[in-house]
C-alpha positions, 0 to 999 in steps of 0.5 A: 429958230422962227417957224416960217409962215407958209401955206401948208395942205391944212392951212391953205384948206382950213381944215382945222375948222372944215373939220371941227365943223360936225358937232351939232350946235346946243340949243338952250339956256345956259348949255354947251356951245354944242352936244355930242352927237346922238346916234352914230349915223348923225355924223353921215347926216352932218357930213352929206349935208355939208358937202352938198352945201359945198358943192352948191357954193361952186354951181353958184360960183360957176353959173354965174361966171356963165351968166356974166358971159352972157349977159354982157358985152365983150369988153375985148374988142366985139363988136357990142351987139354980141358976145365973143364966140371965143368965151362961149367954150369957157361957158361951155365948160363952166355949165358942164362943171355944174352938170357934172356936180349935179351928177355927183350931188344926186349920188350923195342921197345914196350916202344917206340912204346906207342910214336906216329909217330907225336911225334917222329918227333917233336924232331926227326930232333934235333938228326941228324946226330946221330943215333943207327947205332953209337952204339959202345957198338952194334958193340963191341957185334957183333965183340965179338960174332962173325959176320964176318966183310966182311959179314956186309951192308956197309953204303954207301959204307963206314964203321960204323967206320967212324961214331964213334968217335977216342977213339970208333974206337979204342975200336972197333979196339981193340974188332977186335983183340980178339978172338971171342966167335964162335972161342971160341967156335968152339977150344972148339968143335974141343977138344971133344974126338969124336974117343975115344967114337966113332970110325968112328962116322962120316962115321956111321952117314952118313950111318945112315942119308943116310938111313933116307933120303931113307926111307923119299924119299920112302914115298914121293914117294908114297903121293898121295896128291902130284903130280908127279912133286912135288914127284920129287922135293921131290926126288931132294931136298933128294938127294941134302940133303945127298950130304950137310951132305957128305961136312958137315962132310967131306969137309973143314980143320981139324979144320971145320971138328972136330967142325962140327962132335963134334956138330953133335955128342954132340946132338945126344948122348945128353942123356949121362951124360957126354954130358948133360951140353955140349948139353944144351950149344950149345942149350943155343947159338943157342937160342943166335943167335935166339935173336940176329936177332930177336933183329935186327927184332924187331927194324926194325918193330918198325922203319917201324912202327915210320918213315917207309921208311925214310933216317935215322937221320945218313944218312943210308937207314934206314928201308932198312939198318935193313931189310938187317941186319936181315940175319947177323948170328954168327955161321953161317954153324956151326948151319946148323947140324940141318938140319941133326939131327936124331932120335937116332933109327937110330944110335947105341950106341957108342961103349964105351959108359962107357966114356960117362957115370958117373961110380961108384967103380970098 
Protein backbone atom coordinates (compact mmCIF):
# COMPACT_ATOMS: atom_id res chain seq x y z
CA UNK A 1 0.00 0.00 0.00
CA UNK A 2 1.68 3.50 -1.05
CA UNK A 3 1.90 5.76 2.03
CA UNK A 4 0.19 9.01 1.05
CA UNK A 5 2.32 12.02 0.89
CA UNK A 6 0.25 14.57 2.94
CA UNK A 7 0.91 17.35 5.30
CA UNK A 8 0.90 16.30 8.90
CA UNK A 9 1.03 18.62 12.14
CA UNK A 10 5.22 17.56 12.35
CA UNK A 11 5.86 17.82 8.87
CA UNK A 12 3.78 20.94 7.92
CA UNK A 13 5.97 22.68 11.46
CA UNK A 14 9.27 20.80 10.61
CA UNK A 15 9.68 19.91 13.77
CA UNK A 16 11.69 16.96 13.04
CA UNK A 17 14.49 19.58 12.83
CA UNK A 18 12.79 22.66 15.21
CA UNK A 19 13.37 19.89 17.56
CA UNK A 20 16.91 18.43 17.07
CA UNK A 21 17.77 22.37 16.77
CA UNK A 22 19.41 22.27 20.66
CA UNK A 23 22.45 20.42 20.75
CA UNK A 24 25.26 23.26 20.80
CA UNK A 25 27.64 22.89 17.67
CA UNK A 26 31.41 21.52 18.80
CA UNK A 27 33.93 23.37 17.82
CA UNK A 28 37.30 22.15 17.10
CA UNK A 29 39.54 19.61 15.12
CA UNK A 30 38.50 16.52 14.34
CA UNK A 31 35.22 16.79 17.06
CA UNK A 32 31.64 15.82 16.73
CA UNK A 33 29.25 17.78 14.83
CA UNK A 34 28.02 18.76 18.18
CA UNK A 35 28.40 18.18 22.39
CA UNK A 36 26.19 17.36 25.02
CA UNK A 37 25.02 19.85 26.80
CA UNK A 38 26.97 20.83 29.86
CA UNK A 39 24.89 21.94 32.60
CA UNK A 40 21.11 21.25 32.79
CA UNK A 41 19.92 24.56 32.32
CA UNK A 42 21.73 25.28 29.13
CA UNK A 43 18.87 23.70 27.43
CA UNK A 44 16.49 26.76 29.04
CA UNK A 45 19.26 29.02 27.65
CA UNK A 46 19.08 27.35 23.97
CA UNK A 47 15.54 27.47 23.92
CA UNK A 48 14.62 31.01 24.99
CA UNK A 49 17.12 32.34 22.64
CA UNK A 50 15.87 30.45 19.76
CA UNK A 51 12.17 31.64 20.46
CA UNK A 52 13.19 34.99 20.88
CA UNK A 53 14.77 34.71 17.39
CA UNK A 54 11.43 33.31 16.04
CA UNK A 55 9.56 36.02 17.24
CA UNK A 56 11.97 38.67 15.62
CA UNK A 57 11.46 36.76 12.08
CA UNK A 58 7.76 37.61 12.66
CA UNK A 59 8.13 41.43 13.75
CA UNK A 60 10.40 41.85 10.72
CA UNK A 61 7.95 40.07 8.57
CA UNK A 62 4.87 42.14 10.18
CA UNK A 63 6.66 45.89 10.17
CA UNK A 64 7.49 45.30 6.95
CA UNK A 65 4.13 44.78 5.42
CA UNK A 66 3.36 47.77 7.59
CA UNK A 67 6.30 49.60 5.78
CA UNK A 68 5.21 48.48 2.43
CA UNK A 69 1.73 50.13 3.15
CA UNK A 70 2.98 53.25 3.98
CA UNK A 71 5.25 53.82 1.78
CA UNK A 72 3.71 53.34 -1.13
CA UNK A 73 0.65 54.13 -3.35
CA UNK A 74 -2.31 52.13 -3.51
CA UNK A 75 -2.14 50.01 -6.39
CA UNK A 76 -6.27 49.74 -6.07
CA UNK A 77 -7.40 52.64 -7.43
CA UNK A 78 -6.28 55.89 -4.82
CA UNK A 79 -5.66 58.44 -5.73
CA UNK A 80 -1.43 58.53 -6.08
CA UNK A 81 -0.75 61.11 -3.55
CA UNK A 82 -2.22 59.08 -0.46
CA UNK A 83 -2.44 55.94 0.60
CA UNK A 84 -5.90 53.95 1.12
CA UNK A 85 -7.63 54.66 4.27
CA UNK A 86 -9.09 51.25 3.87
CA UNK A 87 -5.54 49.32 4.61
CA UNK A 88 -4.60 51.75 7.51
CA UNK A 89 -6.76 49.11 10.02
CA UNK A 90 -4.42 46.10 8.51
CA UNK A 91 -1.41 48.44 9.36
CA UNK A 92 -2.95 48.86 12.45
CA UNK A 93 -3.46 45.39 13.31
CA UNK A 94 0.12 44.22 11.97
CA UNK A 95 1.87 46.92 14.49
CA UNK A 96 -0.47 45.73 17.07
CA UNK A 97 1.02 42.22 16.17
CA UNK A 98 4.34 43.36 16.85
CA UNK A 99 3.42 45.16 20.35
CA UNK A 100 1.90 42.15 21.35
CA UNK A 101 5.06 39.97 20.67
CA UNK A 102 7.30 42.45 22.16
CA UNK A 103 5.04 42.20 25.48
CA UNK A 104 5.34 38.25 25.23
CA UNK A 105 9.27 38.53 24.21
CA UNK A 106 10.17 40.85 27.49
CA UNK A 107 8.40 38.01 29.56
CA UNK A 108 10.74 35.57 28.07
CA UNK A 109 13.87 37.18 30.28
CA UNK A 110 11.63 35.71 33.02
CA UNK A 111 12.56 32.11 31.76
CA UNK A 112 16.01 32.83 31.83
CA UNK A 113 15.92 34.24 34.91
CA UNK A 114 14.50 30.78 36.81
CA UNK A 115 18.48 29.68 35.73
CA UNK A 116 21.00 30.71 38.68
CA UNK A 117 23.68 32.95 38.29
CA UNK A 118 26.08 29.87 39.20
CA UNK A 119 24.49 27.77 36.42
CA UNK A 120 24.94 30.22 33.55
CA UNK A 121 28.55 30.20 34.24
CA UNK A 122 29.15 26.55 34.02
CA UNK A 123 28.60 26.88 30.38
CA UNK A 124 28.91 30.17 29.84
CA UNK A 125 32.54 30.31 28.88
CA UNK A 126 31.90 27.50 26.06
CA UNK A 127 29.70 30.40 24.23
CA UNK A 128 32.50 32.86 23.72
CA UNK A 129 33.08 34.72 21.67
CA UNK A 130 29.39 34.38 20.57
CA UNK A 131 27.01 36.50 21.98
CA UNK A 132 23.38 38.56 21.34
CA UNK A 133 24.99 41.63 20.15
CA UNK A 134 25.60 39.14 16.68
CA UNK A 135 22.13 38.95 16.45
CA UNK A 136 21.40 39.63 12.47
CA UNK A 137 17.81 39.35 12.64
CA UNK A 138 18.03 42.37 15.80
CA UNK A 139 19.78 44.46 13.73
CA UNK A 140 17.54 43.92 10.59
CA UNK A 141 14.60 45.02 12.97
CA UNK A 142 16.36 48.08 14.13
CA UNK A 143 17.75 49.34 10.38
CA UNK A 144 13.65 48.32 9.38
CA UNK A 145 12.34 50.32 12.10
CA UNK A 146 14.35 52.95 11.61
CA UNK A 147 17.16 53.69 14.36
CA UNK A 148 19.73 55.89 12.52
CA UNK A 149 22.92 54.12 11.97
CA UNK A 150 24.99 57.29 13.57
CA UNK A 151 23.17 57.18 16.68
CA UNK A 152 24.14 53.34 17.53
CA UNK A 153 27.14 52.79 20.84
CA UNK A 154 30.09 51.72 18.73
CA UNK A 155 31.60 48.61 20.22
CA UNK A 156 35.09 49.31 20.92
CA UNK A 157 35.22 51.84 18.58
CA UNK A 158 34.06 49.34 15.52
CA UNK A 159 30.81 48.29 13.88
CA UNK A 160 28.45 45.26 14.78
CA UNK A 161 29.18 44.46 11.60
CA UNK A 162 32.36 43.39 12.19
CA UNK A 163 31.09 40.55 14.21
CA UNK A 164 28.59 39.21 11.66
CA UNK A 165 29.71 36.87 9.33
CA UNK A 166 29.71 37.72 5.22
CA UNK A 167 26.26 36.36 4.05
CA UNK A 168 24.74 38.41 7.51
CA UNK A 169 26.71 41.50 6.61
CA UNK A 170 25.27 41.32 3.37
CA UNK A 171 21.45 40.89 4.57
CA UNK A 172 22.45 43.66 6.92
CA UNK A 173 23.76 45.90 3.81
CA UNK A 174 20.94 45.23 2.24
CA UNK A 175 18.08 45.95 5.07
CA UNK A 176 20.58 49.64 4.67
CA UNK A 177 19.30 49.98 1.59
CA UNK A 178 15.43 49.89 1.94
CA UNK A 179 13.50 52.70 2.94
CA UNK A 180 12.52 52.32 6.65
CA UNK A 181 9.25 52.02 8.19
CA UNK A 182 9.95 56.05 10.03
CA UNK A 183 10.35 57.04 6.41
CA UNK A 184 7.54 55.35 5.67
CA UNK A 185 5.84 56.74 7.82
CA UNK A 186 6.78 60.20 8.10
CA UNK A 187 6.05 60.29 3.47
CA UNK A 188 2.60 58.87 4.77
CA UNK A 189 2.15 62.17 7.41
CA UNK A 190 3.62 64.50 5.16
CA UNK A 191 0.51 63.47 2.48
CA UNK A 192 -2.33 64.33 5.03
CA UNK A 193 -4.31 67.13 3.49
CA UNK A 194 -3.99 69.48 6.59
CA UNK A 195 -4.80 73.01 4.57
CA UNK A 196 -8.03 71.51 2.76
CA UNK A 197 -9.61 70.68 6.49
CA UNK A 198 -7.83 73.41 8.20
CA UNK A 199 -6.39 76.31 6.59
CA UNK A 200 -3.64 78.04 8.89
CA UNK A 201 -3.88 74.90 11.33
CA UNK A 202 -0.33 75.51 12.48
CA UNK A 203 -0.42 79.28 13.36
CA UNK A 204 -4.18 78.52 15.03
CA UNK A 205 -2.35 75.89 17.04
CA UNK A 206 0.46 77.77 18.11
CA UNK A 207 -1.71 80.57 19.15
CA UNK A 208 -3.89 78.07 21.07
CA UNK A 209 -0.65 76.31 22.93
CA UNK A 210 0.58 80.10 23.75
CA UNK A 211 -2.41 80.68 25.59
CA UNK A 212 -2.52 77.38 27.41
CA UNK A 213 0.90 77.89 28.65
CA UNK A 214 0.12 81.55 29.80
CA UNK A 215 -2.73 80.31 31.57
CA UNK A 216 -0.45 77.29 33.43
CA UNK A 217 2.55 80.15 33.81
CA UNK A 218 -0.27 82.26 35.76
CA UNK A 219 -1.36 79.41 37.97
CA UNK A 220 2.34 78.60 39.13
CA UNK A 221 2.73 81.77 39.80
CA UNK A 222 0.46 82.00 42.48
CA UNK A 223 1.11 77.95 44.02
CA UNK A 224 2.01 78.74 47.45
CA UNK A 225 3.50 75.42 48.11
CA UNK A 226 6.36 76.76 45.69
CA UNK A 227 8.79 78.92 46.50
CA UNK A 228 9.63 81.77 44.74
CA UNK A 229 12.58 80.62 42.92
CA UNK A 230 10.79 77.28 42.03
CA UNK A 231 7.63 79.73 40.70
CA UNK A 232 10.51 81.21 38.44
CA UNK A 233 11.69 78.21 37.05
CA UNK A 234 8.40 77.27 36.32
CA UNK A 235 7.94 80.46 34.61
CA UNK A 236 11.41 79.64 32.32
CA UNK A 237 10.60 76.17 31.41
CA UNK A 238 6.97 77.92 30.26
CA UNK A 239 8.78 79.98 28.19
CA UNK A 240 11.20 77.86 26.80
CA UNK A 241 8.32 75.24 26.02
CA UNK A 242 6.23 77.92 23.76
CA UNK A 243 9.71 78.46 21.95
CA UNK A 244 10.07 74.23 21.11
CA UNK A 245 6.37 74.26 19.64
CA UNK A 246 7.60 77.77 17.65
CA UNK A 247 10.56 75.08 15.76
CA UNK A 248 8.52 72.25 15.92
CA UNK A 249 5.91 73.61 13.84
CA UNK A 250 8.00 76.24 11.86
CA UNK A 251 11.59 75.27 11.77
CA UNK A 252 12.91 72.48 9.29
CA UNK A 253 12.51 71.29 5.70
CA UNK A 254 9.09 71.11 4.24
CA UNK A 255 9.14 67.87 4.39
CA UNK A 256 9.80 67.89 8.74
CA UNK A 257 7.26 70.31 8.89
CA UNK A 258 4.45 68.69 6.85
CA UNK A 259 4.92 65.31 9.35
CA UNK A 260 5.50 67.39 12.20
CA UNK A 261 1.99 69.55 11.66
CA UNK A 262 0.19 66.10 10.27
CA UNK A 263 0.94 64.58 13.90
CA UNK A 264 -0.18 67.29 15.83
CA UNK A 265 -3.32 67.60 13.76
CA UNK A 266 -4.08 63.87 13.34
CA UNK A 267 -4.32 63.63 17.38
CA UNK A 268 -6.20 66.53 18.09
CA UNK A 269 -8.94 66.05 15.95
CA UNK A 270 -8.82 62.37 16.44
CA UNK A 271 -12.54 62.12 17.44
CA UNK A 272 -13.50 62.93 13.51
CA UNK A 273 -14.11 59.86 11.66
CA UNK A 274 -12.07 60.00 8.88
CA UNK A 275 -9.21 60.38 11.53
CA UNK A 276 -10.10 57.82 13.66
CA UNK A 277 -8.00 54.98 12.14
CA UNK A 278 -5.18 57.45 11.49
CA UNK A 279 -4.84 58.45 15.13
CA UNK A 280 -5.11 54.78 16.46
CA UNK A 281 -1.84 54.06 14.02
CA UNK A 282 0.43 56.58 15.50
CA UNK A 283 -0.83 55.58 18.88
CA UNK A 284 -0.19 51.91 17.72
CA UNK A 285 3.67 53.14 16.77
CA UNK A 286 4.63 54.94 19.81
CA UNK A 287 3.21 51.97 21.72
CA UNK A 288 6.24 50.37 19.35
CA UNK A 289 8.60 52.47 20.05
CA UNK A 290 7.78 52.07 24.11
CA UNK A 291 8.38 48.19 23.80
CA UNK A 292 11.32 48.41 21.73
CA UNK A 293 13.19 50.04 24.80
CA UNK A 294 11.71 48.45 26.96
CA UNK A 295 12.96 45.24 25.49
CA UNK A 296 16.56 46.87 25.53
CA UNK A 297 15.62 47.51 29.31
CA UNK A 298 14.52 44.24 30.20
CA UNK A 299 17.67 42.54 28.81
CA UNK A 300 19.72 44.77 30.67
CA UNK A 301 18.07 43.92 33.91
CA UNK A 302 18.18 40.22 33.22
CA UNK A 303 21.99 40.72 32.49
CA UNK A 304 22.73 42.70 35.62
CA UNK A 305 20.85 40.36 37.36
CA UNK A 306 23.13 36.83 35.78
CA UNK A 307 26.52 38.37 35.27
CA UNK A 308 26.49 41.98 36.71
CA UNK A 309 28.98 43.94 35.19
CA UNK A 310 31.16 41.72 33.32
CA UNK A 311 32.68 41.88 29.80
CA UNK A 312 30.27 40.22 27.58
CA UNK A 313 31.11 36.73 26.28
CA UNK A 314 31.70 38.73 22.35
CA UNK A 315 33.92 41.11 24.10
CA UNK A 316 31.25 44.20 24.59
CA UNK A 317 31.03 46.31 27.79
CA UNK A 318 28.29 44.38 28.65
CA UNK A 319 25.88 45.41 31.19
CA UNK A 320 27.28 49.25 30.35
CA UNK A 321 26.86 48.50 26.47
CA UNK A 322 22.75 47.79 27.08
CA UNK A 323 22.29 50.58 29.55
CA UNK A 324 23.42 52.71 26.97
CA UNK A 325 21.19 51.19 24.05
CA UNK A 326 18.31 51.63 26.28
CA UNK A 327 18.15 55.57 24.95
CA UNK A 328 18.20 54.48 21.17
CA UNK A 329 14.73 55.85 19.62
CA UNK A 330 12.98 55.29 16.38
CA UNK A 331 11.02 58.35 15.62
CA UNK A 332 12.83 60.37 17.41
CA UNK A 333 11.83 64.54 17.43
CA UNK A 334 8.69 63.13 15.65
CA UNK A 335 7.05 61.93 18.85
CA UNK A 336 8.19 65.13 20.85
CA UNK A 337 4.27 66.35 19.55
CA UNK A 338 3.52 65.20 23.06
CA UNK A 339 4.79 67.61 24.88
CA UNK A 340 2.26 69.94 23.20
CA UNK A 341 -1.20 68.10 22.88
CA UNK A 342 -3.92 70.18 24.14
CA UNK A 343 -7.30 69.46 25.29
CA UNK A 344 -9.71 70.36 22.42
CA UNK A 345 -11.24 73.24 24.65
CA UNK A 346 -8.39 75.16 23.35
CA UNK A 347 -8.72 74.63 19.51
CA UNK A 348 -11.79 75.30 17.58
CA UNK A 349 -13.46 72.97 15.06
CA UNK A 350 -11.73 72.94 11.84
CA UNK A 351 -13.34 75.12 9.31
CA UNK A 352 -14.62 72.35 6.89
CA UNK A 353 -15.01 69.79 9.12
CA UNK A 354 -17.58 68.02 6.34
CA UNK A 355 -14.41 66.49 5.24
CA UNK A 356 -13.43 64.82 8.27
CA UNK A 357 -16.44 63.50 8.60
CA UNK A 358 -18.61 60.39 7.00
CA UNK A 359 -21.27 62.08 5.13
CA UNK A 360 -24.65 60.47 3.57
CA UNK A 361 -27.01 61.69 0.19
CA UNK A 362 -26.71 64.97 -0.36
Amino acid sequence: MTELNVPTYGSYLQLGSVLNAQRPPSYGKGSEPTRALLHHDELTFIVVHQVFELWFKLMLHELSAARDCLGRASSEGARPDRVAEREIPDVVATVGRVNEILRIAIDHFRVIETMHPLAFLAFRDSISPASGFQSVQFREMEILAGLPEAHRERLGGGSYALHLNPSERERVTKRLGEMTLKNALLDWLGRTPIEAAFPRFAETFRDAFNTYSEEQAAFHAQNPVLTQAERDAASRRASVQRESLRAYLFDGTADELAARRAFVFITTYRDEPLLRWPSTLLDALVEFEQGFRMFRFRHARMVERMIGSRTGTGGSPGLGYLEQTTAYQIFGNLLEARNFLLARRYMPSPPKTEILRFTFGA
